[in-house]
N, C-alpha and C positions, 0 to 999 in steps of 0.2 A: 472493762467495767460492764459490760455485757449481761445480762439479768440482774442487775444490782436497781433494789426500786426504792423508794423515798421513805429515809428515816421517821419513825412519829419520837419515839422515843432513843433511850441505849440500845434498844434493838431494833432491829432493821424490820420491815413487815410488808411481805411482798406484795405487789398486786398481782390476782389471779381475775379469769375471766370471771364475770358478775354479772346476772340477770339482772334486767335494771326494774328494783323491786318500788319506787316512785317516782314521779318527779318531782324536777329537782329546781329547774330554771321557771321562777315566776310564781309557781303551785307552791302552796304549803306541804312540806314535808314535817321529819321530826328534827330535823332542823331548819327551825319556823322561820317566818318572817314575820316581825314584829318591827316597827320606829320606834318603839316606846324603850327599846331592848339600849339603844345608844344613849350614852349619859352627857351633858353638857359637853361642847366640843372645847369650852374653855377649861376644860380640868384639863392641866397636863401632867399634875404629882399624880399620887399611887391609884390607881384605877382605869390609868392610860388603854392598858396593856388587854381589859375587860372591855372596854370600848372595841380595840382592834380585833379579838375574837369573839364578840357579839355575832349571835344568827343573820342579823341583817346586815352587818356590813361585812362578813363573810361571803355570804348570797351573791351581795352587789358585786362582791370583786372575784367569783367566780364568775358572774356573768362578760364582767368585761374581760377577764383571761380568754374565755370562748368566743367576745368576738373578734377579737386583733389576732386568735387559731396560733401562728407559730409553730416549731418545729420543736419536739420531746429534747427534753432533756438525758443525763447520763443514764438516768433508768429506762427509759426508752418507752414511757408511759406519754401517748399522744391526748391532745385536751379533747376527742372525742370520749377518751375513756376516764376522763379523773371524775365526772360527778358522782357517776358508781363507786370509786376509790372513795371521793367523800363524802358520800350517803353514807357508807359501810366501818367508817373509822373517822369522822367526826369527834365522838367524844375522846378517844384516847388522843387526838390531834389535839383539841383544844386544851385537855389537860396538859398534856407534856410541854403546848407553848409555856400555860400559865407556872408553872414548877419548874420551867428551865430546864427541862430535860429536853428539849426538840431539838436535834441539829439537821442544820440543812446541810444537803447532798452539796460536794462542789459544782463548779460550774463546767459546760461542756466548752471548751474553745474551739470558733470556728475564725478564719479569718478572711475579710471582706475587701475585696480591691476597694484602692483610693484613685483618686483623680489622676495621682504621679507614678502610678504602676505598680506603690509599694499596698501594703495590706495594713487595714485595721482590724485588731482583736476582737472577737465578739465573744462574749458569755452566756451563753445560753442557760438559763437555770431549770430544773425538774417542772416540771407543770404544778407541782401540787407548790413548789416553792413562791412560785409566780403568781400562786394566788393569794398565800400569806403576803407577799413584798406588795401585793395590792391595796390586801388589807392595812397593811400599815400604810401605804402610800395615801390613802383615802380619808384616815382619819389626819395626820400628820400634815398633810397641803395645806386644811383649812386653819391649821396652827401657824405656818410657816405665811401663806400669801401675806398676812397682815403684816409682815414683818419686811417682805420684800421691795427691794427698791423697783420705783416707777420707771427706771432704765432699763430693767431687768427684763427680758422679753421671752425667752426658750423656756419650753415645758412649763405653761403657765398657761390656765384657763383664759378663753375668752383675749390672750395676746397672741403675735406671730411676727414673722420676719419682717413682715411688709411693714407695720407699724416700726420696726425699730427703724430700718429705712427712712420711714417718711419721719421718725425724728430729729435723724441726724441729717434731712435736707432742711430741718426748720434750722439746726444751729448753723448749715452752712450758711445759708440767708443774711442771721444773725452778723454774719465776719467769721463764724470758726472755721477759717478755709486750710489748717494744716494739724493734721491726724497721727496720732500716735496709733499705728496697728499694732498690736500688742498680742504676739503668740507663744501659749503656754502650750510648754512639751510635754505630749503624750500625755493630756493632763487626767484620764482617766486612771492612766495606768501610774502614777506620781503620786495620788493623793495620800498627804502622810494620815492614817487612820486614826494616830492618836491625837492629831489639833483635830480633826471631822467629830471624835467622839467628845473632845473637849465643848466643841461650838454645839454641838447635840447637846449637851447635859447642861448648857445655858439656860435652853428652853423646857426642855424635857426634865421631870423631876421624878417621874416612876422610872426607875432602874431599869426594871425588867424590860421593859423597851429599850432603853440604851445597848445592854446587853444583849441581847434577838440582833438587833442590828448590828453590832459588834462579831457576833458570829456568821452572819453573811458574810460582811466586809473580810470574814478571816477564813470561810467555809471549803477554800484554794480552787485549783481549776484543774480538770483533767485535758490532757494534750494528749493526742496518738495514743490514748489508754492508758497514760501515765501521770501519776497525780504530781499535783506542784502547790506548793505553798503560794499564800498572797499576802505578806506583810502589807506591804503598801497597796496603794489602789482603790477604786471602784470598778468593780468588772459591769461593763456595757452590756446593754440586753437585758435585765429584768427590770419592773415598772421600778423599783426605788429607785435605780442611780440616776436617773435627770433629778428627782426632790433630792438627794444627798449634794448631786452635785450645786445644784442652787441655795444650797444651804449655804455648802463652802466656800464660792463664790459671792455669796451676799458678803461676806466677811470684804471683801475688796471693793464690791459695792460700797457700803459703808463710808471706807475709807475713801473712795474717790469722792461721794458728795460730804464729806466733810471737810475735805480741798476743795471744794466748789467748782469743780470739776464737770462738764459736758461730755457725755458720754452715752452708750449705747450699750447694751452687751444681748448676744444670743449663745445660749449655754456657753462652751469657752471659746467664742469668738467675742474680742471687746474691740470698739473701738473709740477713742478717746480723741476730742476735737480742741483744738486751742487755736490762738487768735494770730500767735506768729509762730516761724520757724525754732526761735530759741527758746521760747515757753515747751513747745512740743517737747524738743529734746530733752530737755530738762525736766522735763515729766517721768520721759521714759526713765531717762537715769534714776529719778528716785523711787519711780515705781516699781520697776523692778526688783532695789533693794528691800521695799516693803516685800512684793510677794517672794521673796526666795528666804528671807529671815525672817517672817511671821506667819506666812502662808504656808511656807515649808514644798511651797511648788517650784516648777522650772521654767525658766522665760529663755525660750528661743530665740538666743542674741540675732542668730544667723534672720531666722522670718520675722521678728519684731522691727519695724522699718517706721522713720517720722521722714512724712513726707506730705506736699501738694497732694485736696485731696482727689485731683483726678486720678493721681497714681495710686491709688491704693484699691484694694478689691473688699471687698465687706459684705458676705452673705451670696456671692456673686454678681454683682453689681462695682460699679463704680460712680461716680457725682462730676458733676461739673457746674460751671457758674453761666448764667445766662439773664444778660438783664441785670444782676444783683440778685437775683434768686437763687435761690441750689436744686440739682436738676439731678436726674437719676440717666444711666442708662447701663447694657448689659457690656461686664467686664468682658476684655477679649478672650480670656480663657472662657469662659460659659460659652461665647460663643463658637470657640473652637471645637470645644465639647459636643455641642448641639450640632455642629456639620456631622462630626464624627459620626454621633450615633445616626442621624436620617441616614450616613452614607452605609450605615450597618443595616438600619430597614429596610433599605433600597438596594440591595445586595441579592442575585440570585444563588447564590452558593448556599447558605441561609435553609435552604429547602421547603421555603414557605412556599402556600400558593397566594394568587391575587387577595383572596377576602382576607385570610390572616394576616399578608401582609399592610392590607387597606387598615385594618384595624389596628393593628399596631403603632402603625402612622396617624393617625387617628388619636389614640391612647397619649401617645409619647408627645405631640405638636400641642396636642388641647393642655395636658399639664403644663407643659414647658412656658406656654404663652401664658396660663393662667400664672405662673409664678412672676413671671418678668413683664407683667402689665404694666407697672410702674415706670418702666425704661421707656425712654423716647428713642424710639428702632424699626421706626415705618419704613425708610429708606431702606434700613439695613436689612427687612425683614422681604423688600419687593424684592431685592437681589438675589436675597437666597432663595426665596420660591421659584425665581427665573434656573437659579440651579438647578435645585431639587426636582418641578416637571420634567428638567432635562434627563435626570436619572431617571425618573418614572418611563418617560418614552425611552431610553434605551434598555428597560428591564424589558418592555413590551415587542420592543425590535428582536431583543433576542429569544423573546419565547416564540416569536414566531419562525423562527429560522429559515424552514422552507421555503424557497422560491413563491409556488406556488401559494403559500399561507401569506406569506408578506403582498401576491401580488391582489389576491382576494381579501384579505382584509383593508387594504389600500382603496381597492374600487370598491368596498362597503363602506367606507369612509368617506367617499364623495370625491376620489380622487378620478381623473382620466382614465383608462384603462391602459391608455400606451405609455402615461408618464409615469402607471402604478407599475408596469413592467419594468420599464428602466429602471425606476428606483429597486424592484425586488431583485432586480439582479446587480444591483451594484458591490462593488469591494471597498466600497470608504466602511472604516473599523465603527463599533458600535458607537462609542463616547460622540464623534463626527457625525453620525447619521441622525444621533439624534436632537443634534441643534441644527437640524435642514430645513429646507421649506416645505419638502414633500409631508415632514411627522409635526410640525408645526400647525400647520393646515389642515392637517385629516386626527393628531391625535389631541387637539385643542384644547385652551385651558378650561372652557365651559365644558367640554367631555368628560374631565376630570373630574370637576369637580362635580357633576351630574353622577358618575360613576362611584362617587362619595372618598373622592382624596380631598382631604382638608388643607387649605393652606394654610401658611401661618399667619399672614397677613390678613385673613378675613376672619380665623380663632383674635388673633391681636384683639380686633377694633372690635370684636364682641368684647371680648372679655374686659376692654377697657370704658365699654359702655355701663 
């Protein structure tokens, strides 16, 4: 697929190099910026489509394709270069959406390790597609939000994980102490297209948008250079499939609160709280049967599990009861995860030196802790630091190797000179030397963190401040 660049119409039209003849982000060009340009956001019949390739909310969702950057799609046209692409062929783009002549390029498949070693699909779409799929995204959200259930939490303004979280500790509190986790297979790559255009054309009554959409959903994907159809699916990676996907999932929304049902959902992770063990099950059972005969999706008998809700994991995290209140803390796999990776920061094979690796660690502990503030994991989190310094001072013991270097940085650390000897010449193995007394003493946690290693227990209690 190699020199192949983004369709406007039946014919292909290539991108060549282009002096950039205005600008483009923020200045008026001749593709202006006007508000006045967008029509009521509650029209959804015939005029939709005028709305979505309007100059301003074109503009807008170029700008944000440029800031989220991302990697080219099959034409191999990076988002430094698409303004000049569409400074230079704006009008024949606009027309060919309006007319129904524009097909979009397929997607490029890349694939993304998972937590369990296997890989998820990614779709990467053409730059220039990515900013159409914006445009529709942009006008389309503020049609869709009013409609979305207050359970619904992923790819939604202004909500996030933590919130669903802390809803589903108000119903523990309540009594819902036993959860239907409820996981749907592969549910990107499942979606049947024609219930998605069905539950679309409820809302939506300008065609020609159903249609645009319909031909993404159908636009296929190329693998190793070779193209492949996409009956079914949403391909992950351009802005619309979180909104398609929360489209089609609102459809089960729906039906959970009109069972009067407690619940949580972040894109297709859901989970579903009940009062006893036989309520649960018996949820599952019929839920199930809803989304596999109406939804047209697949429930993952194997990972959909009704259980106690300390056992179940949701977002990463898990709950427990204390007092009568429902409590958060971080599931054991997260936690196993999070050794993992420090033990990967902390690694001299790696080839970093100290400041990249400080940073890194730095980067990785401040997110980490800002996600799982919610969790009660002081304890948990003193222990691992007592860890993890320990790794730091044995990364330190080994870069210093030499006798010599280990006996002089010793006695710059305030050690003896005769006990900095002994220790530089000792044979106890790295991992041993460095929970001793000698690196204890001289390479200290106040050192550290002077030297700007962050722990997690002091990122924790900010971040929870």
């Amino acid at each position: 697929m190699k020199g192949r660049k983004q369709k406007i119409s039946r014919d292909s039209c290539r991108q060549k190099n282009r002096a950039e003849p205005e600008y483009y982000d923020g200045v008026q060009t001749s593709m202006w910026i006007t508000e006045n340009n967008l029509t009521s956001i509650e029209q959804t019949g015939y005029g939709l489509l005028e709305q979505i390739v309007s100059p301003a909310n074109l503009n807008a969702a170029y700008k944000r394709v440029k800031q989220n950057k991302g990697a080219g799609g099959i034409d191999e046209m990076e988002v430094e270069s698409v303004k000049d692409y569409l400074v230079q062929n704006k009008e024949a783009l606009i027309a060919a959406i309006l007319d129904g002549s524009y097909r979009p390029n397929p997607v490029r498949r890349v694939e993304i390790p998972k937590e369990n070693g296997k890989t998820r699909p990614l779709g990467i779409p053409t730059v220039v597609d990515r900013v159409i799929q914006q445009a529709i995204t942009q006008v389309l959200s503020p049609i869709y939000e009013r409609q979305f259930s207050a359970n619904s939490y992923g790819f939604r303004p202004k909500r996030s994980a933590h919130q669903a979280l802390q809803q589903c500790q108000r119903y523990i509190t309540e009594g819902y102490t036993y959860a239907v986790d409820m996981d749907l297979e592969k549910f990107f790559d499942t979606v049947n297209q024609s219930k998605l255009v069905e539950v679309l054309s409820g809302t939506i009554k300008d065609g020609r948008v159903i249609s645009l959409i319909h031909r993404y959903l159908g636009a296929g994907v190329v693998v190793a250079n070779k193209f492949e159809q996409t009956a079914v699916g949403v391909p992950q990676g351009g802005p619309l499939s979180p909104l398609l996907s929360n489209i089609m999932l609102n459809e089960l929304d729906k039906e959970l609160e009109n069972r009067g049902h407690r619940f949580a959902r972040y894109a297709d992770d859901l989970l579903i709280l009940c009062k006893s063990q036989r309520s649960a099950a018996r949820t599952m059972k019929s839920l199930a049967t809803y989304i596999e005969q109406k939804l047209f999706l697949k429930v993952n008998r194997e990972k959909s599990t009704v259980a106690y809700v300390k056992d179940v994991k949701f977002l990463g995290y898990s709950f427990y009861k204390l007092k009568g209140e429902g409590r958060l803390r971080v599931h054991a796999k997260s936690v196993t995860r999070m050794r993992l990776r420090i033990r990967e920061l902390t690694s001299r094979s790696n080839g970093w030196g100290n400041a990249k690796r400080k940073e890194m660690l730095k980067q990785y502990i401040t997110g980490w802790t800002q996600y799982f503030k919610l969790a009660d994991m002081k304890k948990l989190l003193i222990a691992t630091d007592k860890w993890y310094r320990r790794r730091l001072r044995m990364v330190f013991w080994k870069q210093w190797k030499r006798i010599r270097t280990r006996h002089e940085n010793l006695v710059k650390l305030g050690i003896d000179m005769a006990k900095a000897w002994e220790y530089a010449n000792t044979r106890k193995g790295y991992w041993r030397i460095a929970n001793s007394w000698i690196l204890s003493t001289s390479v200290t946690n106040e050192r550290l963190t002077e030297a700007g290693y962050v722990s997690l227990t002091d990122c924790y209690l900010k971040a929870r401040n």
